[in-house]
N, C-alpha and C positions, 0 to 999 in steps of 0.2 A: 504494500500500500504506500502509496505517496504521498507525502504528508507536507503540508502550507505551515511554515513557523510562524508561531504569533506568542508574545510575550504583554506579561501586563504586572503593573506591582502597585502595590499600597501600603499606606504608614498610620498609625495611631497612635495619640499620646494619651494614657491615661488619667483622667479628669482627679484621679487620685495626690496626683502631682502638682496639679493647678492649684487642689486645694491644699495644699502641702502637706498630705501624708503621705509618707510613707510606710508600704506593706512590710508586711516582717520576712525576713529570708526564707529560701527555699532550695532544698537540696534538688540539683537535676536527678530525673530518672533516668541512668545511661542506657542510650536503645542501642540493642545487637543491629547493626548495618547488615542490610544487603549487598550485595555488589552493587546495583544501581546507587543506591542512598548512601553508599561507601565511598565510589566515583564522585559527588556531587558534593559530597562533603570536603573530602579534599579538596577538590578544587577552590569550592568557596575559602575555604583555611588559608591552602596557597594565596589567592589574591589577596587575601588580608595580611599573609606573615609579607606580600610584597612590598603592602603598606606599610608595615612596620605596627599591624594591631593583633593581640591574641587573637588565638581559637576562639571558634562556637564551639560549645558543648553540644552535641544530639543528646535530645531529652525525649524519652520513651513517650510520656503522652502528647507530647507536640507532634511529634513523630507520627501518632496516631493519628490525629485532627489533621495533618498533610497528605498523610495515607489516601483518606478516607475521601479528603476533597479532589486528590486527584483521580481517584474512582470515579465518583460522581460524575469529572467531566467525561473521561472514557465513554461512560456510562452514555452518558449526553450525548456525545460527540460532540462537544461548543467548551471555549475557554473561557471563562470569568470567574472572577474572584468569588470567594466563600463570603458574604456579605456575616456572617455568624465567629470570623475564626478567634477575633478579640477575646470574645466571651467564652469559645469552647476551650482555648489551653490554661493552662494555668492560671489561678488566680494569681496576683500582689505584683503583676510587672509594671511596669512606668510607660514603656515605649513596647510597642508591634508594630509587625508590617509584613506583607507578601508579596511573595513575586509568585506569579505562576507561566507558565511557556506550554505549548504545544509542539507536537512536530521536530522537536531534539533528542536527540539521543543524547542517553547519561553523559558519554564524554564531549557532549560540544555543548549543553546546555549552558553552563555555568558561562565560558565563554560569548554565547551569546546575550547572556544576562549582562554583563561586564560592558559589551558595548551598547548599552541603552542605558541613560544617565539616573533614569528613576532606580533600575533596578539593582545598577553599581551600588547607589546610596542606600540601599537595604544592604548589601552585601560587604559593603565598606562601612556602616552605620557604627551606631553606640549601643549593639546591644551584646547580650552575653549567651544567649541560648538558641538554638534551633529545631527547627523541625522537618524532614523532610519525605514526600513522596514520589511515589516515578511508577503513574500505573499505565502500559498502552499507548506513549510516548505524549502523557502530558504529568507536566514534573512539577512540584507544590514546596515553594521554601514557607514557611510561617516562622519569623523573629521574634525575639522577647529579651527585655532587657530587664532582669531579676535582682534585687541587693544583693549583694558579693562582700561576704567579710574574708577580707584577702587573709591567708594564711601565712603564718611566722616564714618565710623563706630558708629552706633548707640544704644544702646542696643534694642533687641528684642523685637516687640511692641506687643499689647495684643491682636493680631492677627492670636492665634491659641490659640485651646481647645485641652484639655486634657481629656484623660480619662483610666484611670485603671483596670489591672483583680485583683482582692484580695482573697484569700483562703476564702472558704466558701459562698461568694459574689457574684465571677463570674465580668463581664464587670460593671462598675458603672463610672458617670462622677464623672472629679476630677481626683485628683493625688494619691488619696490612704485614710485610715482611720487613725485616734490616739486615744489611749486611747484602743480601743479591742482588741488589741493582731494579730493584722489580717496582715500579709506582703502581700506586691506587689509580684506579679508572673510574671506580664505586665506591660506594658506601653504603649498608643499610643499616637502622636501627630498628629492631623491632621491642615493644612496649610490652610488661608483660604485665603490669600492676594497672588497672582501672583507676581515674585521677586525677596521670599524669600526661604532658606532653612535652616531646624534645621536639623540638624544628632544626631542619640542617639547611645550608646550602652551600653548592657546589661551588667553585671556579676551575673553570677545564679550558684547557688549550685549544686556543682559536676559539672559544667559544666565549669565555667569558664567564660572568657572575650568571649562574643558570637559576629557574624558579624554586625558589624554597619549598620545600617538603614537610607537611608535620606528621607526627604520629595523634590517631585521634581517639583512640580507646584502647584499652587491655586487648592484646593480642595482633595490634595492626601492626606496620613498617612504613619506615619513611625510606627511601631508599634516593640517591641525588648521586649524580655523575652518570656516567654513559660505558655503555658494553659494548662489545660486536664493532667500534670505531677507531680502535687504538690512539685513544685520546688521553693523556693525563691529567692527573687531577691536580691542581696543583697550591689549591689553599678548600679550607671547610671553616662556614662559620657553625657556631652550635647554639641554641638559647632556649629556653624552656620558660613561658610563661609565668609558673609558681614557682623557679624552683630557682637555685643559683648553678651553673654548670661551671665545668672546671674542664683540660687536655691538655695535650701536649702532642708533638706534631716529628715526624723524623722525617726530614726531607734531605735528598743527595746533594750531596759536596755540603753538607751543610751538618746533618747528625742530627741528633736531639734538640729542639728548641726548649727553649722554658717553659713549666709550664704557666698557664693561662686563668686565672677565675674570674668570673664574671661579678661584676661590682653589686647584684644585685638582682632579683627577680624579673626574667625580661629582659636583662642585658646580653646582649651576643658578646662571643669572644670568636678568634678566627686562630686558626694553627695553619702552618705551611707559609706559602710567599705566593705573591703573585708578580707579572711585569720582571720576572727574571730566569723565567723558561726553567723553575727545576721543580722535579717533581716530588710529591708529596706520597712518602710511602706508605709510614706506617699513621694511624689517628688512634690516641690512646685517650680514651673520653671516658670523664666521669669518676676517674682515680682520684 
């Protein structure tokens, strides 16, 4: 079937606000992702870690109230907004808003979100949680923007594995080799504690500062750098939202750098070199 794209988005501010209360906190429900709503997630993350803003959270009953309304239009066959979705997620938020699209496929939607100004501004917004659905190629984000008592900052616990592509190697666990001459091409981190998230990104040869990756619930991967192109990698930045990150970087003719800690929750730090063509072997993160 051939399908006509059409995108549409909306915004509400909670008259809660206006009158200046505020709701009392609420823990997100984290929803198991689909592939689809896994794809769209990321994406949305990546364009925000572009910005320089945290994660959305996926919250299990927003999740649902997206699900549901992208049913509906399947259902329909016709795109328009859920005139109810305010009132159907969660109560005590400040700010909502939606974007809905027809006619995309999970991996081009967000993108075409991105170039329509309304729907950037939901996606690049001030909010902290999400919801997302993808029934029959019509796709449902619902925002909400929740009180957040930021947590004491801790450094990054040893609660996520590493593993490496290395020239001549292929995928191997770890951060990479020293002593053989071998650079990093990849990188991935997979997350295993629900929580938390690290964001990476690449600088690879001829290519430059590549899109940021985050990991978005217990059990996903962020993975940044390139395979199959015999490209090096030749600096990684790292930063985690809540947490404080720390590494240290072995790149040739060069050895061990120092290592790195980030000043604070959200701050990126970066290991390796860029602008002097050497490459970055090994990435020891989170020691």
């Amino acid at each position: 079937m051939k399908w006509t794209r059409h995108i549409l988005a909306a915004l509400a501010v909670s008259i809660m606000i206006a009158a200046g209360v505020v709701a009392p906190a609420r823990a997100a429900e984290i929803a198991p992702p689909n592939n689809d709503v896994a794809r769209i997630l990321q994406d949305t993350n990546a364009a925000r870690a572009a910005n320089g803003l945290p994660p959305l959270i996926l919250d299990g009953s927003m999740t649902t109230v997206a699900r549901n309304w992208s049913a509906t239009q399947a259902r329909e066959r016709r795109m328009y907004h859920n005139p109810q979705y305010s009132s159907q997620i969660p109560a005590g938020w400040s700010r909502a808003g939606e974007n809905v699209a027809s006619g995309y496929a999970p991996a081009a939607v967000v993108k075409g979100w991105m170039n329509s100004p309304g729907h950037r501004a939901n996606i690049l917004g001030d909010f902290t949680t999400i919801g997302i659905g993808y029934v029959d190629g019509y796709a449902t984000q619902v925002f909400a923007k929740y009180p957040v008592t930021a947590p004491t900052p801790t450094v990054v616990p040893k609660d996520f594995t590493v593993r490496s592509h290395v020239a001549n190697k292929g995928w191997i666990a770890g951060g990479g080799t020293t002593g053989q001459g071998l650079g990093l091409e990849a990188i991935a981190v997979r997350q295993q504690q629900a929580g938390r998230t690290i964001c990476l990104q690449a600088h690879v040869q001829n290519v430059g500062w590549m899109t940021p990756v985050c990991t978005t619930g217990s059990g996903t991967e962020a993975v940044v750098g390139t395979t199959g192109r015999s490209l090096r990698m030749e600096a990684l930045r790292i930063w985690s939202p809540n947490n404080i990150v720390s590494g240290r970087g072995h790149v040739s003719n060069i050895g061990w750098q120092g290592r790195v800690v980030s000043t604070k929750a959200g701050a990126q730090i970066s290991i390796g070199t860029t602008g002097r063509s050497l490459q970055l072997e090994f990435a020891e993160l989170f020691k």
